[in-house]
C-alpha positions as CSV (number, residue, x, y, z in Angstrom):
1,X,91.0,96.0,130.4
2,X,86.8,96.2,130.2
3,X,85.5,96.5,127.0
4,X,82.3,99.2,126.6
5,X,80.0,95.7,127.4
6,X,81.4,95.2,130.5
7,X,83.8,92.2,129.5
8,X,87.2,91.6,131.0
9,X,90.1,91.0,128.8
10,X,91.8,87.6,130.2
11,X,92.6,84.8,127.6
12,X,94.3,84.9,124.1
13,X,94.1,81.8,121.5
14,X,97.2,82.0,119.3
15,X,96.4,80.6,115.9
16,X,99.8,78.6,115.1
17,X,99.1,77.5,111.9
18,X,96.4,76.4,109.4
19,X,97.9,73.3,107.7
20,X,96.5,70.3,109.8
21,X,96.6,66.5,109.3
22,X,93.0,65.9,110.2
23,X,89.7,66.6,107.7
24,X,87.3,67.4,109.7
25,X,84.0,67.9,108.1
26,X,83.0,70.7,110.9
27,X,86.3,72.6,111.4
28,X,85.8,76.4,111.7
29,X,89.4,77.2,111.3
30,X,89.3,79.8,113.9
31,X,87.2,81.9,111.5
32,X,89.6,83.0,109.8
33,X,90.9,82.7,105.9
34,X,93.3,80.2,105.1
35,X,95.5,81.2,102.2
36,X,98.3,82.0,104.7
37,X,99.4,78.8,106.7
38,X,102.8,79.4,109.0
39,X,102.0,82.2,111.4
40,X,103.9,84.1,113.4
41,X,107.7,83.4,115.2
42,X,108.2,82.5,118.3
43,X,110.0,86.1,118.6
44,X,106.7,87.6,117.4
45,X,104.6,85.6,119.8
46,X,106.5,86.7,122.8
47,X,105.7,90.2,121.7
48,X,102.0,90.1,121.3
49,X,102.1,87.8,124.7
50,X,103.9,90.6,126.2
51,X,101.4,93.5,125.4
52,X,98.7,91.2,125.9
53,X,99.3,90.3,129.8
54,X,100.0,94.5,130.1
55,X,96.4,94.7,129.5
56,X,95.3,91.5,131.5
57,X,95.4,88.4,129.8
58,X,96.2,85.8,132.2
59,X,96.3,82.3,129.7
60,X,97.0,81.6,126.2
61,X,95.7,78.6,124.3
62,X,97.3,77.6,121.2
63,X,95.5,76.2,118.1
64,X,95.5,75.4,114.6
65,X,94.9,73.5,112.7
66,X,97.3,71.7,114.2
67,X,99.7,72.9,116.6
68,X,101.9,69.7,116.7
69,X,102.9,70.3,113.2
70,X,105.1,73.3,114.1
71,X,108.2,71.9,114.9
72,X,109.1,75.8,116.9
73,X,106.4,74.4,119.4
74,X,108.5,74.3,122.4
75,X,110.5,77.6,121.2
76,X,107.0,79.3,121.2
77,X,105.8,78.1,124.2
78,X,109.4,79.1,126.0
79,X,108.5,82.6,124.4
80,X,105.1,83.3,125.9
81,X,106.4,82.2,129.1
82,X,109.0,84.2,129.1
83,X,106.8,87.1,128.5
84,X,104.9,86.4,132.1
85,X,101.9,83.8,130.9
86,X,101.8,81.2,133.6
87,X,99.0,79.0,132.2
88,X,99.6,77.9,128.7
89,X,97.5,75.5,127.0
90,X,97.5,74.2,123.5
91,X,94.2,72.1,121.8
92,X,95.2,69.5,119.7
93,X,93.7,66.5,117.9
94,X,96.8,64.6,120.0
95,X,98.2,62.6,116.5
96,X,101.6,63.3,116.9
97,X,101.4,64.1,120.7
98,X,102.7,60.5,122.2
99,X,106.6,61.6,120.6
100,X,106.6,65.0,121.9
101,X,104.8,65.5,124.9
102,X,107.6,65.4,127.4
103,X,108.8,68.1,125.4
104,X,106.2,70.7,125.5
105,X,105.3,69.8,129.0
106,X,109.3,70.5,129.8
107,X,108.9,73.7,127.7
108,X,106.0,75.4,130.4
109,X,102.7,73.7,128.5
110,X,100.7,73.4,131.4
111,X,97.2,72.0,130.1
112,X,95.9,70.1,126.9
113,X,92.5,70.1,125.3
114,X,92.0,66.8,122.8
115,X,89.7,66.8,120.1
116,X,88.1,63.5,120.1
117,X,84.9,62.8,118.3
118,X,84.2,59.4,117.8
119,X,85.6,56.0,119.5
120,X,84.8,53.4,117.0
121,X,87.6,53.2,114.0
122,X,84.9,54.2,111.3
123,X,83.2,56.8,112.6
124,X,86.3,58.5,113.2
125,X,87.7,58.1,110.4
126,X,84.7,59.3,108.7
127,X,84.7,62.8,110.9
128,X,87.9,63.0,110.5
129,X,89.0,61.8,107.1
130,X,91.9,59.6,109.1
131,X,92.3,56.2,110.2
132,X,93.9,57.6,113.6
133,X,91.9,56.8,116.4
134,X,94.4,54.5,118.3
135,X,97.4,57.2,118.0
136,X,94.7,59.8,119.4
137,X,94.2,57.2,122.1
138,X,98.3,56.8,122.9
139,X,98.5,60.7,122.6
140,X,95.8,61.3,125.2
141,X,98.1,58.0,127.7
142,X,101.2,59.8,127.4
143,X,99.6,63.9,128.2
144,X,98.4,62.2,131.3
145,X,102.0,60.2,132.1
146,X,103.6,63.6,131.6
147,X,101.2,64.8,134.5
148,X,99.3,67.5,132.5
149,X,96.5,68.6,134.5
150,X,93.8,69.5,133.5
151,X,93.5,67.2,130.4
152,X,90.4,68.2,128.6
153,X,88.5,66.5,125.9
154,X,86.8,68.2,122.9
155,X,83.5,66.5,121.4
156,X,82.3,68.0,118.8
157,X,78.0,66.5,118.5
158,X,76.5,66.3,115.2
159,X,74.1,64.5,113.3
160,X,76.9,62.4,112.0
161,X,78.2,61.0,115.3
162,X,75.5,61.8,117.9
163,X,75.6,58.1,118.4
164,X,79.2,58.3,120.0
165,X,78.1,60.6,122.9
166,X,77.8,58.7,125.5
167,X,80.9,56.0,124.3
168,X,83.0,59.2,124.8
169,X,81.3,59.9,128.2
170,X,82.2,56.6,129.8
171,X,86.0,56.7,127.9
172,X,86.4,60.1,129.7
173,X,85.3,58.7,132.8
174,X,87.6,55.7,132.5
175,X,90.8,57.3,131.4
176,X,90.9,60.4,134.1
177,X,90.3,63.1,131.8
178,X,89.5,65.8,134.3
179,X,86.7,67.4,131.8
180,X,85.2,66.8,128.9
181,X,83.5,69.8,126.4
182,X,80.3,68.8,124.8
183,X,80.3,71.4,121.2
184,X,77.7,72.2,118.8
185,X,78.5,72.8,115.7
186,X,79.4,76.3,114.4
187,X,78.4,77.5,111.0
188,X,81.6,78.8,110.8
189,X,85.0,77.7,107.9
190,X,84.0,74.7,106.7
191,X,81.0,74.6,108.9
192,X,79.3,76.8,106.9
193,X,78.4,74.3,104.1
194,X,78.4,71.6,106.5
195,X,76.0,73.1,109.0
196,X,73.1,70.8,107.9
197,X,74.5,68.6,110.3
198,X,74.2,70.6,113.4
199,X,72.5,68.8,116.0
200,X,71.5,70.5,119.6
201,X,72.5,70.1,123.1
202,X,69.6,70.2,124.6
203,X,68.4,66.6,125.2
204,X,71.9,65.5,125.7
205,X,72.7,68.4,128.2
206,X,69.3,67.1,130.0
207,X,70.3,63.2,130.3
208,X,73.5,64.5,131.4
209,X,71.7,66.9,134.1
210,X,70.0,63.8,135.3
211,X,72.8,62.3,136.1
212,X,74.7,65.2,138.0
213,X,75.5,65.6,141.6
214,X,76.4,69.3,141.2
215,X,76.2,71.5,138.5
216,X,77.6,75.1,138.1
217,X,78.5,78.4,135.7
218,X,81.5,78.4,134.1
219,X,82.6,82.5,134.5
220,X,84.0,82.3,130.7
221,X,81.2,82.3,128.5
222,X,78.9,81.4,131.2
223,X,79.5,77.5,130.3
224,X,77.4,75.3,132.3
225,X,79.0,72.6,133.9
226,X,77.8,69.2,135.6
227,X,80.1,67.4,137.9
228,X,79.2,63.2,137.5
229,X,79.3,60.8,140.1
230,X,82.5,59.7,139.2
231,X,84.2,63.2,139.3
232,X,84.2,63.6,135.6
233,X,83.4,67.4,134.5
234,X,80.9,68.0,131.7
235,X,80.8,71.7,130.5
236,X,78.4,72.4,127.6
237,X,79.8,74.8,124.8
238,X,76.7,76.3,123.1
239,X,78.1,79.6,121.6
240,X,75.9,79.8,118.4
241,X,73.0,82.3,118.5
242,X,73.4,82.7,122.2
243,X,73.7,85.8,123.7
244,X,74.6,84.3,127.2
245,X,77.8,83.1,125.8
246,X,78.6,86.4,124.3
247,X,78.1,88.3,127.2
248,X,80.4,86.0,129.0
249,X,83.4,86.0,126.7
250,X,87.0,87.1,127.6
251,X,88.6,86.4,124.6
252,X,91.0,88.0,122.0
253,X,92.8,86.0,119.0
254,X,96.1,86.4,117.4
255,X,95.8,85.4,113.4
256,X,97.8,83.3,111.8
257,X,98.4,86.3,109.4
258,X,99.3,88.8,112.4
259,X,95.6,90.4,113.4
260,X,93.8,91.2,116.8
261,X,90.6,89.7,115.7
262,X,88.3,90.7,118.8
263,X,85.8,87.7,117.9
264,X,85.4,84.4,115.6
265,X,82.3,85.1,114.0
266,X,83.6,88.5,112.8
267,X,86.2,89.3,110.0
268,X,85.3,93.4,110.3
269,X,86.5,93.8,114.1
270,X,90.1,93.2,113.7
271,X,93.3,95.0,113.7
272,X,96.7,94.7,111.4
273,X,99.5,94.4,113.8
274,X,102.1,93.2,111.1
275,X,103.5,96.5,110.4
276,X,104.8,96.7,113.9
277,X,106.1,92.7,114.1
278,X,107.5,92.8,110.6
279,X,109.7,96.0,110.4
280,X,113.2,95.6,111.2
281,X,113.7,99.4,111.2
282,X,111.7,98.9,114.1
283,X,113.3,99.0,117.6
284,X,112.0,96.6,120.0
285,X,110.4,99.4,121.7
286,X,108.6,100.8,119.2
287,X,106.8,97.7,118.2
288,X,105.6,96.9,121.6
289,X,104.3,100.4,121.3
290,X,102.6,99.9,118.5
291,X,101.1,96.6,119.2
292,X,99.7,98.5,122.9
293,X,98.3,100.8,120.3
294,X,96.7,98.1,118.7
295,X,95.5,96.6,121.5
296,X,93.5,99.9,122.6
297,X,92.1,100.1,119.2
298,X,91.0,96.6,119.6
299,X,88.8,96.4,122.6
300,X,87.3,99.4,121.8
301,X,85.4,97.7,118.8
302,X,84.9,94.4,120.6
303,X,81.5,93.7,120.9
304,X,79.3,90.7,121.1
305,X,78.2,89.0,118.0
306,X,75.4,87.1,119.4
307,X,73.0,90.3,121.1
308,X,69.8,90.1,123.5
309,X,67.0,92.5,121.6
310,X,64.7,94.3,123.4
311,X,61.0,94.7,121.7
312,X,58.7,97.6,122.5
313,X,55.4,96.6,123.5
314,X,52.7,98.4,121.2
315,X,49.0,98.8,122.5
């Protein structure tokens, strides 16, 4: 499906859940409120997936907070498989991922996206609010015995741990992560008291530019991306006040509370589908035809948040 700007319809993020065992000063919760924390079933999952591939969404990515802390993980994961999704990827802050990644790799998780923000013990402990760093580390070992590829590192840059750029550059390039994501900020959740300490790309992304022997543009979002000498991807996540990354976006989420929400920066483009996953008068049927219903309704109001304006020259 194309919305009415041209964009494809292609990925879906699954909110999990919003409890998490990390603090992160920065966290934008998926933009979304917080008072509920379990989301949806497994059974409800597979439904949404269902619909969802129906009207072209070829991978899911599950977040959080925290994934890891559902203990359904692998149930869920089963579930959207079942419902056709062949490329299933979760991000997580990889904590509790040493004990259990056989498991989700066994039940069809297929790539994993750690958020790592600092590599010296106080600094991430300070981003972070946990003294966790060498767990992360053993998570981040055992996704890549367990042969998930592409393993994929978030960085999140800010003011408070710009320093740890280029430490988490050569670490990515030592430890065979396939790519890593340089973020900035978004005043979004708790980033919008915290967004003080934004801090830009732009001198990073050129350094980094210097050093490239290819560079390319991402099709999601338009990402760029700089392939290093050593083989290590760089892509460069700038999605705040840029229309660019708008335009380029293929994304729907599922709420933890059972919404389409059609973009994160928006809380006024989404659509209730509890009705349909919660009613047990429901057949099986009728809620998948209901949630199709919602899924029209839904792309007709996406839109991008982040707009190019056009000014009229006056003489």
């Amino acid at each position: 499906m194309i919305d009415r700007y041209g964009r494809p319809l292609e990925d879906l993020r699954i909110t999990l859940t919003h409890a998490c065992n990390f603090e992160c000063f920065f966290c934008h919760m998926e933009g979304e409120d917080t008072h509920v924390m379990e989301g949806l079933s497994p059974y409800q999952i597979g439904l949404v997936t269902q619909v969802a591939t129906k009207f072209g969404v070829r991978s899911v990515k599950l977040t959080g907070g925290e994934p890891t802390l559902r203990r359904d993980l692998p149930e869920i994961i089963s579930s959207i498989r079942r419902a056709g999704v062949r490329d299933v990827s979760m991000t997580t802050n990889a904590f509790l991922l040493k004990n259990i990644a056989g498991k989700l790799k066994d039940a069809g998780l297929t790539r994993i996206n750690i958020s790592l923000h600092a590599l010296s013990k106080e600094k991430f402990k300070e981003v972070t609010g946990v003294d966790g760093l060498s767990r992360v580390i053993e998570g981040i070992r055992e996704a890549r015995y367990q042969g998930f590829r592409p393993i994929k590192i978030n960085y999140v840059l800010t003011k408070r741990n710009v320093e740890e750029a280029k430490k988490i550059i050569e670490f990515s390039e030592k430890s065979g992560i396939d790519e890593l994501h340089l973020i900035e900020m978004h005043p979004v959740g708790l980033g919008k008291t915290s967004f003080s300490f934004h801090q830009s790309l732009e001198n990073l992304e050129a350094e980094i530019a210097k050093m490239a022997i290819r560079s390319e543009i991402r099709e999601k979002h338009f990402r760029p991306r700089y392939v290093l000498p050593s083989g290590l991807i760089v892509e460069m996540v700038k999605p705040y006040a840029n229309p660019i990354f708008c335009a380029g976006c293929n994304r729907i989420r599922l709420t933890v509370d059972g919404k389409l929400k059609t973009c994160l920066y928006r809380d006024d483009k989404e659509i209730d589908i509890m009705y349909a996953l919660n009613n047990e008068k429901l057949s099986e049927e009728d809620r998948l035809t209901l949630i199709s219903h919602a899924f029209e309704v839904a792309i007709s109001i996406r839109e991008p948040n982040f707009k190019y304006m056009m000014r009229r020259e006056t003489r």
